[in-house]
C-alpha positions as CSV (number, residue, x, y, z in Angstrom):
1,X,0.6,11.7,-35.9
2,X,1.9,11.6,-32.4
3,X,5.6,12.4,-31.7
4,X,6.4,12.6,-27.9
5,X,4.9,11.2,-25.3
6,X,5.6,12.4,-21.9
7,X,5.5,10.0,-18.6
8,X,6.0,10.0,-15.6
9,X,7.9,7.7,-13.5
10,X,7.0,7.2,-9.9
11,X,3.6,5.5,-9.3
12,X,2.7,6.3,-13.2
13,X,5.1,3.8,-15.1
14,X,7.1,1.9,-11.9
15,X,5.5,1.2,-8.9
16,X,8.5,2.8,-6.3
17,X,6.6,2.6,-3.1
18,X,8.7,-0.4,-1.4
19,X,11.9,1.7,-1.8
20,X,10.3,4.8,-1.0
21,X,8.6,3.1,2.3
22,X,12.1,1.2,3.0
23,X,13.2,4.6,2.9
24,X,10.9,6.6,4.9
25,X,10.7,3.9,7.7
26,X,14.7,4.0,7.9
27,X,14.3,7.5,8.1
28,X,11.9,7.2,10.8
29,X,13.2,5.1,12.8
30,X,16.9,7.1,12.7
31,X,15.0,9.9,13.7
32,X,13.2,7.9,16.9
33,X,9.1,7.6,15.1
34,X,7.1,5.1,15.1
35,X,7.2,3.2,11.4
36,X,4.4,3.3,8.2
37,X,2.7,0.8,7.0
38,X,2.6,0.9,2.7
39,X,-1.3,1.9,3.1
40,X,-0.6,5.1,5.6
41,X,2.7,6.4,2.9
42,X,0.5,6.0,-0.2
43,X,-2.0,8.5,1.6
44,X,1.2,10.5,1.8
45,X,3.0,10.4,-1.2
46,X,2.4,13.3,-4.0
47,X,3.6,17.0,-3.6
48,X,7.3,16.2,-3.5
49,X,9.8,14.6,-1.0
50,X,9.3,17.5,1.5
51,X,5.5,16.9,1.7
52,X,5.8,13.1,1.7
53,X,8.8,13.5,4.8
54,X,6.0,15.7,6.5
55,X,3.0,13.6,5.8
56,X,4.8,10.5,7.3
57,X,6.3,12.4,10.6
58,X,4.1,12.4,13.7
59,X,1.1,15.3,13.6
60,X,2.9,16.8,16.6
61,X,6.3,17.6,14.4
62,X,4.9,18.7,10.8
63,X,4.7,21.8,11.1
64,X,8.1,22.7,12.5
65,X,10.1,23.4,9.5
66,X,13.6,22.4,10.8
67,X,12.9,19.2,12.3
68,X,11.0,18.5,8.3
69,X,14.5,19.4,7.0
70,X,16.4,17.8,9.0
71,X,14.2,14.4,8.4
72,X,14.2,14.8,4.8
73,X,18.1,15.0,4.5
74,X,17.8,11.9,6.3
75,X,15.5,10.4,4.1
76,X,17.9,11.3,1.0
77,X,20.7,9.7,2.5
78,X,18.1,6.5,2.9
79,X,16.4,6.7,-0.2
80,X,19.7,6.9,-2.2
81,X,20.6,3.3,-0.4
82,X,17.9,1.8,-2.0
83,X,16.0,3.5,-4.8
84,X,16.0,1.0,-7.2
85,X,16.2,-2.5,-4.7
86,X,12.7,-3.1,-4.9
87,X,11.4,-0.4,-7.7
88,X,9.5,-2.5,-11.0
89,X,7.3,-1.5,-14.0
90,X,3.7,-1.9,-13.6
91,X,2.2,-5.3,-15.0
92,X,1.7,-4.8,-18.6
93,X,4.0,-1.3,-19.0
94,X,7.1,-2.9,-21.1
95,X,4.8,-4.1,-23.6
96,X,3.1,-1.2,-23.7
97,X,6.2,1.3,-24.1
98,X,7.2,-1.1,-26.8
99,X,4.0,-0.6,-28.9
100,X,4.1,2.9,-28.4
């Protein structure tokens, strides 16, 4: 018999990616880049906030480590302004967490 289950939350259970893009472009746009669209941050997204702040600056930028940093502070600061405006279960996920 089953006892735990283990999820997790972001893009498994609650599709997040409208906060998290509100987020990044605020971020972006702070920082003086050109916004994402939704289709170029899910290419993005997975490895963590610092991967997902580096993925989404310009090519020129990733790969200097302070100016990654200092943008993902920045996208902390945004990202904690709206984290859960936006954020929803998956269709079909409250029933199924109720079953289970």
């Amino acid at each position: 018999m089953i006892k735990t289950i283990i999820f997790d939350l972001d893009g498994t259970l609650c599709d997040t990616m409208d906060d998290l893009r509100t987020a990044m472009n605020a971020m972006l746009t702070r920082l003086g880049y050109k916004t994402r669209t939704r289709t170029e941050l899910i290419k993005f997204i997975n490895n963590g906030a610092k991967e997902f702040v580096r993925r989404s600056l310009p090519k020129e930028v990733q790969k200097i480590d302070f100016i990654v940093d200092s943008a993902l502070e920045v996208y902390a600061v945004e990202y904690a302004k709206c984290y859960c405006q936006r954020t929803k279960p998956f269709d079909g996920i409250k029933a199924m967490l109720i079953e289970l």
